[in-house]
N, C-alpha and C positions, 0 to 999 in steps of 0.2 A: 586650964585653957591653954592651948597651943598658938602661938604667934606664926604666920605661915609667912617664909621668905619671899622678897620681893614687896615689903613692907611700903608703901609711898612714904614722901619724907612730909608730905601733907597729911591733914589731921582725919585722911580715909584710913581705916584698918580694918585687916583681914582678920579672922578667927576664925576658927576650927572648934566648934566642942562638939565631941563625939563622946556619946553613949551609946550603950550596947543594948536593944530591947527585944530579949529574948520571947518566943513563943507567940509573937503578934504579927500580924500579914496586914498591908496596908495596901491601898489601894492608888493614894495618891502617888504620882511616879516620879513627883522632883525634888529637886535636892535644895538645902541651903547650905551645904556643906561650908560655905565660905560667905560668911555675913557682913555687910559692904554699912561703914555707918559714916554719915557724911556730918564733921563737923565744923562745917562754915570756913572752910580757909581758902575755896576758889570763888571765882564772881560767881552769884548765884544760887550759892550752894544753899540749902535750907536749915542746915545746921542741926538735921534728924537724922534717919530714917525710922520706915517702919519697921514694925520688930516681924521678925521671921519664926515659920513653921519647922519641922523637923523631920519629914517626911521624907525618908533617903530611898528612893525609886522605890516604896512602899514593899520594901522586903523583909521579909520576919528573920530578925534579929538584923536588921542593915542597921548601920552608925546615921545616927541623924542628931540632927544642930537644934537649939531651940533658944528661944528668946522668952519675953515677957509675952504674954497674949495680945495677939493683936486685934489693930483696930478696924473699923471697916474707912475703906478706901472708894478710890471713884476709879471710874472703869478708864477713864483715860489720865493717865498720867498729865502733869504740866510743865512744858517746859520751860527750862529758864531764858528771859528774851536775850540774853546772849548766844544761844546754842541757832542760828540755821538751820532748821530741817531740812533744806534744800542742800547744804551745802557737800562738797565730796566728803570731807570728816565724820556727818553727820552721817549720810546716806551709808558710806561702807562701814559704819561703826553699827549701825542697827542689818545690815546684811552680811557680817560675822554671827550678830547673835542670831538672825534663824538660819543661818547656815550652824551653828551651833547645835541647835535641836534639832535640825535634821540628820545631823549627824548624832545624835544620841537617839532621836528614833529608831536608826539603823540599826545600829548596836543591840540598842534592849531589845530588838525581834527576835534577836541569836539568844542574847547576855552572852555574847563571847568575850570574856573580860580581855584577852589578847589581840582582836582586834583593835588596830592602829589607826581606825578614824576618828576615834575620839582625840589624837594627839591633832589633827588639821584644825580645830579652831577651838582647844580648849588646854589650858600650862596652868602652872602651878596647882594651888590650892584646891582651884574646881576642878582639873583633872584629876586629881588624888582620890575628890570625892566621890566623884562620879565612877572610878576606876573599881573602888572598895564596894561602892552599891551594885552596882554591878556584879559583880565576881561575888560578892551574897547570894544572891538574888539567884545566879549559877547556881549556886552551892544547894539553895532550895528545889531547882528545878520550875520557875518560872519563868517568863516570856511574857512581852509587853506586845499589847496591838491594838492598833488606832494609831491616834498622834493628836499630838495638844494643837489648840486654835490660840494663833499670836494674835491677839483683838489687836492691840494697839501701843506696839512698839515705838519708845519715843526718848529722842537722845536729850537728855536732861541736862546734861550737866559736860563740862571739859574742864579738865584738872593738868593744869601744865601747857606746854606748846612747844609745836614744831615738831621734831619724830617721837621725843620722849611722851607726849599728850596721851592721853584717856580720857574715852567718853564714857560716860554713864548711860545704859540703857535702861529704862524703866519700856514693863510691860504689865500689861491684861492678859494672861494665860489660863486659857480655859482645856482642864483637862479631864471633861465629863468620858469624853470617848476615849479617853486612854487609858486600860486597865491593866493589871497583870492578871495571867492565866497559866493554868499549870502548863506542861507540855503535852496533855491530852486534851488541850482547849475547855477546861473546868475554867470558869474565873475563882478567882480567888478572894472569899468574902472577907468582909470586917475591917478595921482600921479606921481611917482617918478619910474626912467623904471627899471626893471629887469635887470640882466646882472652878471659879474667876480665882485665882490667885494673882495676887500681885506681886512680879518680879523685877530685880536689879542687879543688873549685870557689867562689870565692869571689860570695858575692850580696852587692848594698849598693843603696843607693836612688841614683839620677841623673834628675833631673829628674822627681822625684816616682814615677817607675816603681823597681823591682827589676829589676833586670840583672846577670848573671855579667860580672862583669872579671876578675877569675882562674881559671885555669883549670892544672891538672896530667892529666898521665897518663903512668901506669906502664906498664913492658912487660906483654903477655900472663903467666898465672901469678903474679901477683901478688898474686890476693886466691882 
């Protein structure tokens, strides 16, 4: 297991476990590449998280993350009564992450893995991963089309304050209509099923922007 830099000096940590699984095509298209596990050291925190799926933009042989199985979830996240959903922290921290996915929607229509939109709101760890699934996925000769439904993006959590802060984004990501298909518009069967995943995403400033560096996702059914 790989330690990804930019470690918080709180008890959040990032990891990376990448495997390799050859000869499989998957359907579901998001990544856990960087599993976000929150252990009680800011107000609030719930001293868990859930465990995450492995599903790397469902490309046969893409690197994907996996955890213990998970458990089923509620469709809307809760957040902690410290965090303001109203407030600007909260607001631009939850409009980085679907500015996030829209820009990874972008991308997976090409899989141009040199495309430079994925660097606008995505460093470290999660861009690495997404970077790898991706340029797979290339390699295969598939193409993503649709786009996931953010049911219910909701800032959880804040870890730190002032410029150095990060918020935690918990979502409901529903990605029935987003599949991959070859480049003759065949979909691409088998794998891992579509469906409500539960995701968590870490936001934090880099170089004066907001950017996702963590990133989690749960199997299908889980929120």
């Amino acid at each position: 297991m790989e330690s990804v830099e930019g470690q918080p000096t709180c008890a959040h940590s990032f990891r990376r476990r990448v495997s390799v699984r050859r000869r499989r095509a998957t359907t579901a298209l998001l990544i856990a590449g960087v599993i976000v596990t929150a252990a009680g050291c800011a107000s609030g925190s719930s001293g868990s998280s859930s465990p995450s799926t492995g599903s790397a933009l469902g490309s046969s042989g893409a690197p994907s993350a996996s955890a213990s199985a998970p458990t089923t979830g509620t469709a809307s996240p809760s957040a902690s009564a410290s965090v303001d959903q109203n407030s600007p922290q909260a607001q631009a921290a939850i409009a980085t992450y679907r500015a996030m996915w829209a820009d990874v929607v972008k991308v997976q229509a090409t899989m141009n893995d040199h495309d430079l939109t994925l660097t606008d709101h995505l460093t470290g760890g999660a861009l690495t991963y997404f970077h790898q699934a991706i340029y797979l996925n290339k390699q295969n000769g598939y193409v993503a089309k649709g786009e996931p439904k953010l049911l219910h993006p909701t800032a959880t959590e804040v870890i730190g304050s002032g410029d150095s802060a990060k918020v935690l984004v918990e979502d409901c990501m529903d990605d029935t209509a987003y599949n991959l298909y070859t480049t003759d518009s065949t979909l691409v069967p088998g794998g891992q099923p579509n469906g409500r995943h539960k995701t968590k995403a870490l936001v934090e400033t880099t170089g004066g922007v907001l950017k996702v560096s963590g990133f989690e996702l749960s199997a299908a059914g889980t929120c």
